[in-house]
C-alpha positions, 0 to 999 in steps of 0.5 A: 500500500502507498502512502501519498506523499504532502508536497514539500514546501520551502523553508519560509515559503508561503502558500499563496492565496488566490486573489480574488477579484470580482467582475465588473457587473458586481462591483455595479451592483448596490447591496440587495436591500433585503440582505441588509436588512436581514443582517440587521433584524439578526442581529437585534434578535440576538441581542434579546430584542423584540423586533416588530418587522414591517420590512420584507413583505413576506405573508406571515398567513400560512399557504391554504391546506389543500395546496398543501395536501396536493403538494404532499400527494405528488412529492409522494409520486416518484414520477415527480422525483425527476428534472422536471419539463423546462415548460412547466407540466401541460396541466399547470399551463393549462391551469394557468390559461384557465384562470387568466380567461376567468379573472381577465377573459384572455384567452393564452395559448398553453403551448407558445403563450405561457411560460412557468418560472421559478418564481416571478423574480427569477423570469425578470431577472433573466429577460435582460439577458435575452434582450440587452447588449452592452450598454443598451438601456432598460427603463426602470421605474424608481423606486422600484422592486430592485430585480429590475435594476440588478437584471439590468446590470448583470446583463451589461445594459444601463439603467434609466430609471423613470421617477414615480411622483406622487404628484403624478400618482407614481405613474412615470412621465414618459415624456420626460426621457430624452430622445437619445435614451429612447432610441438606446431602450430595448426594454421598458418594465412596469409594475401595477400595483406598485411595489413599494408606492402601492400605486395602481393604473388605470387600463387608460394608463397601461394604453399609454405605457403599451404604446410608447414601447410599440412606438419605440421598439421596446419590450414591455415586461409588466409585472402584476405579481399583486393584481389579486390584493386589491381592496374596495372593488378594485380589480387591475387589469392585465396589460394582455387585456389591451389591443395589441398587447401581445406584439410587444409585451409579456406579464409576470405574475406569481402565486407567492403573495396570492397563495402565501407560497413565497417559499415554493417558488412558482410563477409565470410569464405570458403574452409574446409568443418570441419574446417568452420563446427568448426568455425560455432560452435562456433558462434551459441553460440556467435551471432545468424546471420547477419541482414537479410536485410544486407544479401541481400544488400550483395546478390545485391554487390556480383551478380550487376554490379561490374562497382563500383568497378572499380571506387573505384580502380581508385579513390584509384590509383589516389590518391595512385600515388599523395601520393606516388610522394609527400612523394618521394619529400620530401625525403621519403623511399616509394614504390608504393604498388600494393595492397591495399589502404596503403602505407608502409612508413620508418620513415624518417631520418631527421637530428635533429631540431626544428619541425623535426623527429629526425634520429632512431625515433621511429615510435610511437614518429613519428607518435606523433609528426605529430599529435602534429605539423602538425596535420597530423594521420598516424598509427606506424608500431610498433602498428602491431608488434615489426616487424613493427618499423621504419615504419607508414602506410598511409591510401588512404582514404581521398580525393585527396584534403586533400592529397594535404593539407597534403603534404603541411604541411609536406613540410613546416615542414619538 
């Protein structure tokens, strides 16, 4: 038997470390806004602390039990142990193409028209890379869900980010970009209800979007991953509802928020036939497929009784109107959103003081000293974009008796 032999090393020699060095599309990359975050919630937990978390809008409601009961049904299936279709099951796109004619009565072709995904995020992230060279631009709104920005970069394009005013009800001015980007755009991404603003658009509003990207040869993708949580009668649309919608535009959506599976990971992209064919391309060669067994928990959210949803909306409303009158009485500038399960809140102007934000603070300075004082994780609106300053968000997912503690803390300290 051999022994195998160390490597000599030199008397004083040194073994030499690897330098590392990242490429250039990193080094463009600002912090994930949600890692930070985390880091700093961690380490107030391990501290002793009680932390009251409005930060990353993750359900706290559990997934309904019969998505539940049909995902354990089919991990049990062998057949479903294996890669699974880079399509998605014919069933889930079907099931897909079902609910879209119910809820928007669009009829999607199951074979060219639907693409599943790996989540919604994963399908924004990568349609950069179908689309963009270097240096060619991507219009962004700001603030904005931060995929659509770091997509944007790690392809190599350039972000131009489209400001949401309030002022102009956080829809972009398109009339603002100047002629030199526009001729430069390759893709335009929208997202309606907005994430963080909670704004929403009027079918009237999406015609104006949809025709500046025909008129300029750009890709709209659009996001309408919260289409579901509206509250008081409004129902958004969906861009594929508009004539000429499917020339030029793909959706996202997910079942993350609506079905509370923001852990499974499963959603999907629809409209263009080519440019879901392009995107397509690209995630054969990233990933091999959702989880069959996921698939068909998606299958049983999308075709069961919708009753859930109805359920998760109210719970959303409910604590949305305690938030919303408590942060009033206390002086907060803060609209009811009629979308979504945020609130888009200004930093308040206080006067200067021992445990009080000070007036022009800035919303990351804001959000530090609420973690620091009184426990209390919102998220700056500044992490979505320079747009978002004088602004946190809010997430509605924490029980109505949290929300409660947290408006207790803010009234004694503020």
């Amino acid at each position: 038997m051999t022994t195998k032999q160390a490597t000599p090393r030199l008397q004083g020699q040194r073994r030499a470390t690897p330098a590392v060095r990242l490429a250039d599309r990193l080094q463009r990359l600002p912090p994930y806004l949600f890692a930070e975050l985390d880091r700093a919630k961690r380490q107030a937990r391990e501290a002793g602390r009680d932390v009251i978390d409005f930060g990353v809008g993750d359900p706290d409601l559990p997934t309904p039990p019969h998505i539940i009961e049909a995902l354990t049904r089919a991990a049990r299936d062998p057949a479903n142990h294996r890669y699974a279709l880079d399509q998605g099951l014919p069933e889930l796109r079907q099931a897909i193409a079902g609910w879209y004619q119910r809820r928007f009565n669009v009829r999607l072709d199951p074979e060219t028209e639907i693409l599943p995904l790996l989540g919604s995020k994963e399908g924004i992230a990568h349609a950069p890379l179908a689309f963009l060279n270097p240096n060619d631009v991507a219009l962004v709104p700001d603030p904005c869900y931060p995929p659509y920005r770091s997509g944007t970069i790690l392809a190599g394009g350039v972000v131009h980010p489209l400001p949401l005013r309030e002022a102009n009800h956080f829809l972009p001015e398109l009339g603002e970009v100047p002629a030199a980007i526009r001729r430069r755009a390759k893709l335009l991404f929208a997202n309606y209800p907005n994430n963080p603003t909670a704004g929403v658009a009027t079918r009237a509003d999406l015609a104006r979007l949809l025709t500046f990207a025909a008129k300029h040869g750009m890709i709209l993708c659009y996001d309408a991953a919260y289409s579901e949580l509206a509250f008081d009668g409004c129902r958004p649309p969906s861009i594929l509802e508009l004539p000429g919608a499917r020339e030029c535009a793909i959706e996202f959506h997910s079942l993350s928020k609506t079905y509370q599976m923001t852990g499974w990971r499963i959603g999907w992209a629809c409209g263009n036939p080519q440019i879901l064919a392009a995107l397509s391309r690209v995630k054969s060669n990233i990933d091999s497929g959702i989880f069959q067994a996921v698939q068909h928990a998606g299958i049983a959210a999308l075709t069961g009784s919708q009753r859930c949803v109805t359920e998760a909306v109210q719970e959303y409303q409910r604590r949305c109107r305690l938030l919303v009158e408590g942060l009033a009485a206390l002086g907060w500038q803060v609209a009811k959103p009629q979308a979504t399960f945020y609130l888009w809140a200004k930093v308040p102007a206080c006067r200067a003081g021992a445990g009080r934000p000070r007036r022009g603070m800035s919303s990351a300075l804001f959000a530090k000293q609420l973690l620091d004082e009184v426990s209390i994780v919102v998220t700056p609106g500044s992490g979505f974009g320079p747009s978002g300053e004088g602004y946190v968000r809010l997430a509605l997912t924490i029980p109505v008796e949290r929300i409660r503690q947290a408006l207790d803390r803010l009234r004694s300290w503020l």
